[in-house]
Structure formats: structure tokens, C-alpha cells
N, C-alpha and C positions, 0 to 999 in steps of 0.2 A: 872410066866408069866410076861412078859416087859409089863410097863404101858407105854401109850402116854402120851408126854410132850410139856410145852411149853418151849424152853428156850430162854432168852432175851441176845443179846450180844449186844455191842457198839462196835463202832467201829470210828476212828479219822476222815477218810474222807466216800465219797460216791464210790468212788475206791475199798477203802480196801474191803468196806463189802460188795462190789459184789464179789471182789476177795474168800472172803469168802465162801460166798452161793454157788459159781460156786465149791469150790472143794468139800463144804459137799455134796451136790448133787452128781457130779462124784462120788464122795465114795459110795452115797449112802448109807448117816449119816442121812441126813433129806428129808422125804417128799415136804416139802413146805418151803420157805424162802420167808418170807417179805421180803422188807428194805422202813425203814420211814427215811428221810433224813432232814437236818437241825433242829435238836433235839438241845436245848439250857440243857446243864447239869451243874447243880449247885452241888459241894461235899468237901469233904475237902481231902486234898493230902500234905501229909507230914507234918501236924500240920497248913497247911494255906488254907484258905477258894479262892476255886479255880473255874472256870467256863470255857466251853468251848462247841463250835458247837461239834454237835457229827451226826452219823447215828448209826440208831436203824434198828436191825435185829430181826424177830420174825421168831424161825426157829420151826417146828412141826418134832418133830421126839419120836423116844423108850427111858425108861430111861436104857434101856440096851445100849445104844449105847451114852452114855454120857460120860463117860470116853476117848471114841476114838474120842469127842467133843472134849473137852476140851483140850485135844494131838494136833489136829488138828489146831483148834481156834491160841493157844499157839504160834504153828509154825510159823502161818502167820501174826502176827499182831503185831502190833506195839507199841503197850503201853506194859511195864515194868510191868501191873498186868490191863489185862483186864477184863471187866464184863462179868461173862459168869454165868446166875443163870436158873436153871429147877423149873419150877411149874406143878405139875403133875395136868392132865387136869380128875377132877370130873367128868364130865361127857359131854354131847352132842350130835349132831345126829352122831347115830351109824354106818350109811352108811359112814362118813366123818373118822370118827376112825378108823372103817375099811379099807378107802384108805392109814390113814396115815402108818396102819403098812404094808399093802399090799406092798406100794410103797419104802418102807425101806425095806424089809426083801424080795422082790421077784423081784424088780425093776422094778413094774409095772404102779406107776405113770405117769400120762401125763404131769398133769401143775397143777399150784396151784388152789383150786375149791372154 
């Protein structure tokens, strides 16, 4: 049985990562997509210590359906090795669990709740 997840992606501007959310939707990859915008991200990149505006995307979806994420993500974005990481979600109200896989596997979602 696919567990609900949460996965984090970044993304360069606030374009891209709608651009994003707008196809995993259509796909019908994730139930719900944040996006938190003006994300200040400190890391290092290529042996030097780097900084840059980012948008954060918090997308809800199955961890069965993370591989066709990550395919996805891939395709449309712009950085050379994007952040794309799944935390698998312990627990929570179960009514909401229930939308997220409903809303992936039947495409029954409305809007994000």
C-alpha cells in the first residue's frame, strides 16, 4: 500500500514552480501544491559556499508516485540537480489522508484543504 508523502522541491523563480505544480496536478502526481515564495537558500555548490532567492514548493502526494515526480520535476526545471526530497507523513487527520490519496488515484480533489 503507497504511503502519503510530503515532498519538498525548489525551484529558481516563482514562474517555474507554478509551472511545476500546474503539471503535477494535470498529471495528477499530487493532491495539493503549496508554493512559499522568496526563500533566501544558503548551500554549497561546487566546492563554494553559494546563496540564492529560491521558491519552495510543498507538494502532498503517494510515495508510489515519486518516481514519475522526480521524471517530471527533471523535465521542467531549471537547475542542473534540483531539490526534490519525500518525507513520509507519520501521521495526521485521517479525513485529510484520505483526500490526499483520493485526490491522486481517482482525481477527486477540489482545492487544497
Amino acid at each position: 500500500m503507497s504511503k502519503e508523502v510530503v515532498i519538498f522541491i525548489t525551484a529558481s523563480t516563482d514562474e517555474e514552480a507554478k509551472k511545476i505544480a500546474q503539471r503535477l496536478l494535470d498529471r495528477k502526481k499530487a493532491a495539493c501544491v503549496n508554493i512559499v515564495p522568496g526563500m533566501d537558500s544558503y548551500f554549497w555548490w561546487q566546492g563554494k559556499k553559494e546563496s540564492a532567492r529560491e521558491t519552495l514548493l510543498i507538494v502532498k502526494s503517494l510515495s508510489s508516485l515519486l518516481d514519475d515526480i522526480i521524471r517530471l520535476v527533471k523535465e521542467l526545471h531549471s537547475y542542473e540537480l534540483p531539490e526534490i526530497i519525500a518525507i513520509p507523513i507519520a501521521g495526521g487527520s485521517q479525513d485529510y489522508l484520505d483526500w490526499i490519496r483520493e485526490a491522486v488515484q481517482e482525481g477527486k480533489g477540489e482545492a487544497c484543504k
